[in-house]
KEGUSE-628128 format. One record per residue: residue in one letter; x, y, z of N, C-alpha, C in turn. Coordinates in steps of 0.05 Angstrom, whole numbers, plus 5000, padded with zeros to 4 digits. Layout:
BEGIN
AXYZXYZXYZ ...
END
This chain:
BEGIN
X516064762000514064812021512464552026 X512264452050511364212050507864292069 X506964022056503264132063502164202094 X503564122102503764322132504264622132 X506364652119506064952120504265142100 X503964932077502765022058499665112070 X497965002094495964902102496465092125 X498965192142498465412163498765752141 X499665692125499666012114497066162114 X498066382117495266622127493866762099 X491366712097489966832072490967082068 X491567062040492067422037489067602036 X488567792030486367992028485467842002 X485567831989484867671953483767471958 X484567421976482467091982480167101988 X479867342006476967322019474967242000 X473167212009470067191989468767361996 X466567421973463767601984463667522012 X462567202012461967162044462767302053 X465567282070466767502084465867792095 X466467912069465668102064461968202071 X460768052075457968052083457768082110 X459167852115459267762146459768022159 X462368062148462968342172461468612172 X459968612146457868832151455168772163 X455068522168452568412182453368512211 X456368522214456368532244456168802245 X457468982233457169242228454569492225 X452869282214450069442206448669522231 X448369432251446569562279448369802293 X450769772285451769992293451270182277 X452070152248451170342225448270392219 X446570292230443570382230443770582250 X444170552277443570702299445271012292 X447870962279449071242267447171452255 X446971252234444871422221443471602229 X441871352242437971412246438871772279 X441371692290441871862317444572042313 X445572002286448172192287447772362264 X448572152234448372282215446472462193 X443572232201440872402194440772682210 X440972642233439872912250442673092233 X445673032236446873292229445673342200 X446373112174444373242152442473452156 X440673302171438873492157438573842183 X439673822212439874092215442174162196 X444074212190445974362169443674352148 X441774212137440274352115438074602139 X437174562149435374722160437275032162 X439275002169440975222182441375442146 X439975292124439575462099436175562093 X434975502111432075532098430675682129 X428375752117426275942139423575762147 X425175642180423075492180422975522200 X420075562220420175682249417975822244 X416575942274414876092277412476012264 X411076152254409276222234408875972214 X410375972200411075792186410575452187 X412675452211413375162236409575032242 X408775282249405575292271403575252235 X403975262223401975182197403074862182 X404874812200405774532187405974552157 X407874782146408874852127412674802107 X413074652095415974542095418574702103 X420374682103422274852107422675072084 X423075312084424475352054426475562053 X427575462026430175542027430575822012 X432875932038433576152035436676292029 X437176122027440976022016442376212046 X445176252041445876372071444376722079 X441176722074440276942094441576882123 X440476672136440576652159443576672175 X444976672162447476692159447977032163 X448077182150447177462150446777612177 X443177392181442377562204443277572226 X445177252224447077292249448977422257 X450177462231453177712228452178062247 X449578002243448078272240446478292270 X447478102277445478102309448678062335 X447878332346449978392373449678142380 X446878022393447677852414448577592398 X448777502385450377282369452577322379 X453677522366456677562360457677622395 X456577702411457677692442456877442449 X455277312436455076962446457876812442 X457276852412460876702396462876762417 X463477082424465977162433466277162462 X463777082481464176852502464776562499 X463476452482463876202472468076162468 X468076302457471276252449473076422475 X471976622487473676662511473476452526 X471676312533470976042555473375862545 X474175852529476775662515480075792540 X479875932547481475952569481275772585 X478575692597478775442620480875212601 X480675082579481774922569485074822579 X487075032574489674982590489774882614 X487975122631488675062660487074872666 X485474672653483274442660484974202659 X487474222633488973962624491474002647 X492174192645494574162678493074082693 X491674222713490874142726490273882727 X489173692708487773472711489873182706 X492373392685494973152686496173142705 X496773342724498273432751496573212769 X494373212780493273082793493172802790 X492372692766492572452754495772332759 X498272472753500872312760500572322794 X500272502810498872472841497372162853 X495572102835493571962845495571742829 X496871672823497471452804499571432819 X499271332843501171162859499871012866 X500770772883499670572899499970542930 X498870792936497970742957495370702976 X494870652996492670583007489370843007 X490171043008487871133010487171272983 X488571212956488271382934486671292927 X484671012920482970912915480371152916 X480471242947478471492950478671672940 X481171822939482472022924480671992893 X482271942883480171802862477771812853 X475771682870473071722868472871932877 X473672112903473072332909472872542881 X474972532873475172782841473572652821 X472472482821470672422801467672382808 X467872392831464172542842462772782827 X463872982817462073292810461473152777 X462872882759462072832739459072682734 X459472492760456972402765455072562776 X455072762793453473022806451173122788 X449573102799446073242781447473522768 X446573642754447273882742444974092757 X443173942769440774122788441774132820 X443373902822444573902853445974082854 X448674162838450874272823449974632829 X447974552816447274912813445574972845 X443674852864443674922879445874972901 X448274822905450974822915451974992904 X452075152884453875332871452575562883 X450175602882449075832890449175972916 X448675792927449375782963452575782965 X454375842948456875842947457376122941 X455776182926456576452902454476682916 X452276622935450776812951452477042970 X451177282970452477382977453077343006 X451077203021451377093041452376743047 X453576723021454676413025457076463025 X458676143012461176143031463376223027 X463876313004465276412989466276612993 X464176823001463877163015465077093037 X463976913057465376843082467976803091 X468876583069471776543068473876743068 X472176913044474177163034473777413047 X471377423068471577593092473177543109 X474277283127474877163144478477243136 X478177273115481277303102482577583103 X480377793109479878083102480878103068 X479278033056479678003024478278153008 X475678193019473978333012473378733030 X475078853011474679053028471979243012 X470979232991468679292989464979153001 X466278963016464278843033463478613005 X461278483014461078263005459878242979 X460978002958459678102934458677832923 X455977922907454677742889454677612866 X456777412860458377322846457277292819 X454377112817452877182796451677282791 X451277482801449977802791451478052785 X454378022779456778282776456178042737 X455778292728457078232700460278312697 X461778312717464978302730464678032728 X463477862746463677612758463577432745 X460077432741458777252732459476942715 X461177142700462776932676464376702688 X466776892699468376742706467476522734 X465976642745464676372779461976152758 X462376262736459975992719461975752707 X464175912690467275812686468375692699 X467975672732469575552759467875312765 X465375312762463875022757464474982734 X464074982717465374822686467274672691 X469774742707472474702713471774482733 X471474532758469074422769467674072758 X466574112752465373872734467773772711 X468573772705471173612685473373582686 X473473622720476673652727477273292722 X474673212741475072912745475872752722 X473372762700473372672681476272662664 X477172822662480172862643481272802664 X481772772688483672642709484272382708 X481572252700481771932701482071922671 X481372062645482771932621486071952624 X487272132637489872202635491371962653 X489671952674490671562692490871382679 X489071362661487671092639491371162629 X491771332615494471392600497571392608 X497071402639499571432658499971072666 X497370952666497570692676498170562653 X498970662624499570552602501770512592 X503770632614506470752604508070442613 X509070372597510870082612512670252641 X512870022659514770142685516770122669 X518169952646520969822655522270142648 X520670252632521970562618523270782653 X520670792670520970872696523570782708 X524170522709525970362714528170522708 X528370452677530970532666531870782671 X530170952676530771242671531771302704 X530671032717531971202742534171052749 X535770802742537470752742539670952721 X538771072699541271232690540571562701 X540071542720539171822742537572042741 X536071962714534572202715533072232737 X532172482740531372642763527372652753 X525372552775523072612769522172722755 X523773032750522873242728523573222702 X524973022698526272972679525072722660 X524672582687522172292675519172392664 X518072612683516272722664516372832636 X518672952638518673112617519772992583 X520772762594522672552567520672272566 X519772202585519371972587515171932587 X513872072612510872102616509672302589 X510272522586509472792560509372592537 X511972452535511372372502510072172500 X510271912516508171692513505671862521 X504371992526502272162543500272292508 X501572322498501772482480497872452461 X498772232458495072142446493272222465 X494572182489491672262511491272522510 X493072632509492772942512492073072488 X492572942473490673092448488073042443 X487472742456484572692456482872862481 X484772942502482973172527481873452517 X485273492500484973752492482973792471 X482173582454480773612430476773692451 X476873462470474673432483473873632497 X475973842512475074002533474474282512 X476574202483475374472470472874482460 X471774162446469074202433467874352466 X468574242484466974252504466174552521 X467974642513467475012525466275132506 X466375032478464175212459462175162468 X461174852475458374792466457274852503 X458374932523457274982542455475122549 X452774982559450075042562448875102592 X449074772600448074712626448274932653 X451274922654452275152676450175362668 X451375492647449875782643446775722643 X444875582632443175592634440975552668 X442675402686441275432708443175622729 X445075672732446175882750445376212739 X445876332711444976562710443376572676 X443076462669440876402643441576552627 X445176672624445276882599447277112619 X445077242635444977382642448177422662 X448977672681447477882672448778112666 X446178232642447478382620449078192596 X446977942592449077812567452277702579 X452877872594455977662605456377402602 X454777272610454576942615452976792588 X451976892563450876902549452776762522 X452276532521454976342509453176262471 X454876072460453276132430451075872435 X451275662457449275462456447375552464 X447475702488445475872497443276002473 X445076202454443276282427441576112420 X442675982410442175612393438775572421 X440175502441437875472451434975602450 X436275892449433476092460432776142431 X433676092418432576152387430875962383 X430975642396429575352377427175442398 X427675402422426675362442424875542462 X426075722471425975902488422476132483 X421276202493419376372488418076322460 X417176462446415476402418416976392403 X420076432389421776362368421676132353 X421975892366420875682355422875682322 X425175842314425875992291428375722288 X427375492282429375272274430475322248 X430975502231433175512215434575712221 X434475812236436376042256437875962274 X436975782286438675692315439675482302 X439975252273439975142264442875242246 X443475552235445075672228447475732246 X446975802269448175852285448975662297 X447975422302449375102311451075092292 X451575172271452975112239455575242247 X454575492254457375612259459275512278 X458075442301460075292327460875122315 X459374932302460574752288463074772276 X462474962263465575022236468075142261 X467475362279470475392297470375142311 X468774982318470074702338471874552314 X471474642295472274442268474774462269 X475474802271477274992259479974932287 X478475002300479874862323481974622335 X479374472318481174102325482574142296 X482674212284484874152257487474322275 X487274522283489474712295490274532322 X488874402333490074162364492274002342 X490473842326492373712304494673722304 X494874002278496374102271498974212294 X498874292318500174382331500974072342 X499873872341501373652360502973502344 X502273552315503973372291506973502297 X506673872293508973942292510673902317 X508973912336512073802367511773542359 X510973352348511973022346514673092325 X514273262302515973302286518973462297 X517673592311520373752328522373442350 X520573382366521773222383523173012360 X522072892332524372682318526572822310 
END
């Protein structure tokens, strides 16, 4: 080996020095402070609160938390409206499928080059940027029984029991709070799924259409499996994302009505928050629990996408 090459060879790992090793946690540390101080302290310590009786009474005497090992746990098993919170919470996981078609279907649409898709585009990604207060007055005047919705579906003769109040049928309710949700994140997973479609090398497109595969065929061999990370990263996102759904429900029907629309963040909310409860190791418990099915959940997205990678080798 002559000192030229001896002098381009690449350090192994063993070489480094402390230096090194400093350096890159120097660069590292403002990120790892800000974790902390905004991710990992706050989950610490609610998962500890979500074991102890701290709230109310207690909270209002500037008195410590204390611990009550899983009571709180208990009282939730033991309280109807919990458990109809949870089991909207996890029915709302139906939007999830029809959010990711929908938003891959559109996304291979818009992912041509032509002249007016540019708008296209921004057009479906307007309701992400949209106030969540604009949102809900437009929804309402949509979902009135005198808005447009009724109108449309009069105009259609659709409605033969005359006109109905979309967020006020505990029939309804759910599902027209569900249709904004859908609504609001169509965009968003439209343009991660673009980001993913615009990732795919052409020459593959190329090839596949010189040995004749047929469009449906290029999706299905060629876009699905390079696609594949994106879609587990939507699916993982839109699921945390229908548990933890608040916003909608809290300004179109607040729960209500009759509990229909009454989701587990909602709980979480009206327990910390809401009227005199103020009961932060309760709502604190019950954040615990969403926690553990969003958990339970993404291990099962996982798990189901390892095994079709394993099927398709």
């Amino acid at each position: 080996m002559t000192r030229t090459q001896r002098t381009a060879a690449p350090r192994t790992r063993s070489t480094f020095s402390w230096r090194d090793t400093l350096m890159s946690y120097a660069f590292l540390a403002p990120a790892l402070i800000l974790l902390t101080l905004f991710t990992f302290y706050p989950l610490a310590y609610g998962s500890y609160l979500g074991f102890t009786e701290y709230g109310g009474a207690r909270f209002g005497q500037g008195l410590p938390p204390k611990w009550i090992g899983i009571e709180n746990f208990r009282t939730l098993f033991a309280d109807p409206l919990f458990l109809t919170s949870l089991g909207n919470s996890v029915k709302y996981l139906i939007v999830v499928p029809v959010l990711q078609l929908a938003s891959l279907a559109v996304a291979v649409l818009v992912n041509k080059n032509l002249p007016a898709m540019p708008f296209f585009r921004a057009a479906y990604y307007v309701p992400v940027v949209t106030s969540i207060s604009l949102a809900a007055v437009m929804w309402e005047w949509v979902y009135n029984k005198d808005g447009t919705l009724n109108w449309v579906l009069g105009a259609l003769h659709l409605l033969p029991n005359g006109a109905v109040g979309w967020l006020n049928s505990e029939y309804t309710a759910f599902w027209a709070v569900m249709l904004v949700t859908f609504w609001r994140g169509f965009g968003y997973y439209m343009v991660l799924y673009l980001a993913g479609l615009q990732g795919i090398p052409e020459e593959l497109e190329e090839a596949a259409v010189l040995d004749g595969a047929s469009a449906w065929q290029r999706f299905w061999k060629i876009t699905v499996p390079m696609m594949k990370p994106t879609i587990l990263l939507c699916s993982l996102l839109s699921t945390i994302g229908a548990l933890r759904v608040l916003e909608e429900v809290l300004v179109l029907t607040n729960g209500g009505p009759l509990n229909s629309t009454y989701t587990a963040l909602m709980y979480v909310y009206s327990k910390a928050f809401q009227g005199f409860n103020f009961d932060y190791g309760l709502a604190s418990a019950a954040g615990l629990v969403v926690a553990v099915v969003a958990l339970a959940l993404s291990v099962a997205n996982f798990r189901l996408f390892r095994e079709s990678d394993g099927e398709g080798a």
